[in-house]
C-alpha positions as CSV (number, residue, x, y, z in Angstrom):
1,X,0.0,0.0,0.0
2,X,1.2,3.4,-0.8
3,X,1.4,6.7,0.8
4,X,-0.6,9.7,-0.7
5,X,2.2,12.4,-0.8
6,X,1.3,15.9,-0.5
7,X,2.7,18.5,-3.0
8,X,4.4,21.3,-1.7
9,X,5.6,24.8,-3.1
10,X,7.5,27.5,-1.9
11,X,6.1,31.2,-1.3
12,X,7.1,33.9,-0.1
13,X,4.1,35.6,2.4
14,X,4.6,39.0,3.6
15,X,8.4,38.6,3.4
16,X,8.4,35.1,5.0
17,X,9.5,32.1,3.2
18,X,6.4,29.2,3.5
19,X,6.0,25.8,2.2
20,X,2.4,25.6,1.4
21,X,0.3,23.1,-1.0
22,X,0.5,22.8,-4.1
23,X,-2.4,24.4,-6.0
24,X,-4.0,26.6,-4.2
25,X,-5.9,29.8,-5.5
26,X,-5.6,33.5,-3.4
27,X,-9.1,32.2,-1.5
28,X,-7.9,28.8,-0.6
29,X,-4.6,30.2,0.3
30,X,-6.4,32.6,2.8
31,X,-8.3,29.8,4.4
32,X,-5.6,27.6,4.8
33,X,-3.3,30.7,6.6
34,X,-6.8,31.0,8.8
35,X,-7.0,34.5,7.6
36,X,-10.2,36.2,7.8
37,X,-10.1,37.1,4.3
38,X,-13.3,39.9,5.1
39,X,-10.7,42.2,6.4
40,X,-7.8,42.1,4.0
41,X,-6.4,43.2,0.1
42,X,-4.2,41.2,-1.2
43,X,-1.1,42.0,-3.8
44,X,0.4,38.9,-6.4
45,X,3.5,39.3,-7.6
46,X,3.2,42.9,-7.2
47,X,0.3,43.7,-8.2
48,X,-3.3,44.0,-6.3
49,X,-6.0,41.2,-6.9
50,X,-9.1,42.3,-6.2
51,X,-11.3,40.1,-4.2
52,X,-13.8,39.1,-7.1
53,X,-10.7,37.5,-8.9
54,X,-9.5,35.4,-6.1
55,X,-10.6,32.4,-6.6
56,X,-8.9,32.5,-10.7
57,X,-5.7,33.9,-9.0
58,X,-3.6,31.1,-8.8
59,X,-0.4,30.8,-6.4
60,X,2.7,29.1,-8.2
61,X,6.2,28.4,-6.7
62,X,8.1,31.1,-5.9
63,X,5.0,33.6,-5.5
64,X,5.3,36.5,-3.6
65,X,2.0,37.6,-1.6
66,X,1.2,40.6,0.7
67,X,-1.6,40.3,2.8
68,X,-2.7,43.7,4.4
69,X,-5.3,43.5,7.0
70,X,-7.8,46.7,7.5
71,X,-7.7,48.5,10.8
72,X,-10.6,50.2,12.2
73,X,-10.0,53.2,14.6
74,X,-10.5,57.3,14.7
């Protein structure tokens, strides 16, 4: 009997090198951070994805991704 192996890429998140799964989209990647992804804008590579386009925004191997949360206050 086999064992199911897991792919694995590397990414860069706000400056930190992670090793996450392979084939994840912006969304998925949120969930699987446990990000509350309600209260954050994300930027790909440099450039901003806007929430609608999440789920097509794949994250490939050596990706870089901001995540910047939104702070209430006065």
């Amino acid at each position: 009997m086999g064992t199911a192996e897991t792919k694995t890429i590397e990414v860069v998140v706000n400056g930190a090198a992670r090793t996450i799964p392979a084939g994840l989209n912006i969304d998925r990647l949120l969930g699987w951070l446990k990000i509350d992804a309600s209260r954050v804008a994300v930027e790909l590579d440099g450039k901003i994805v806007r929430k609608r386009e999440w789920p097509a925004a794949d994250v490939r191997a050596g990706a870089r991704i901001e995540v910047v949360w939104f702070v209430g206050g006065g």
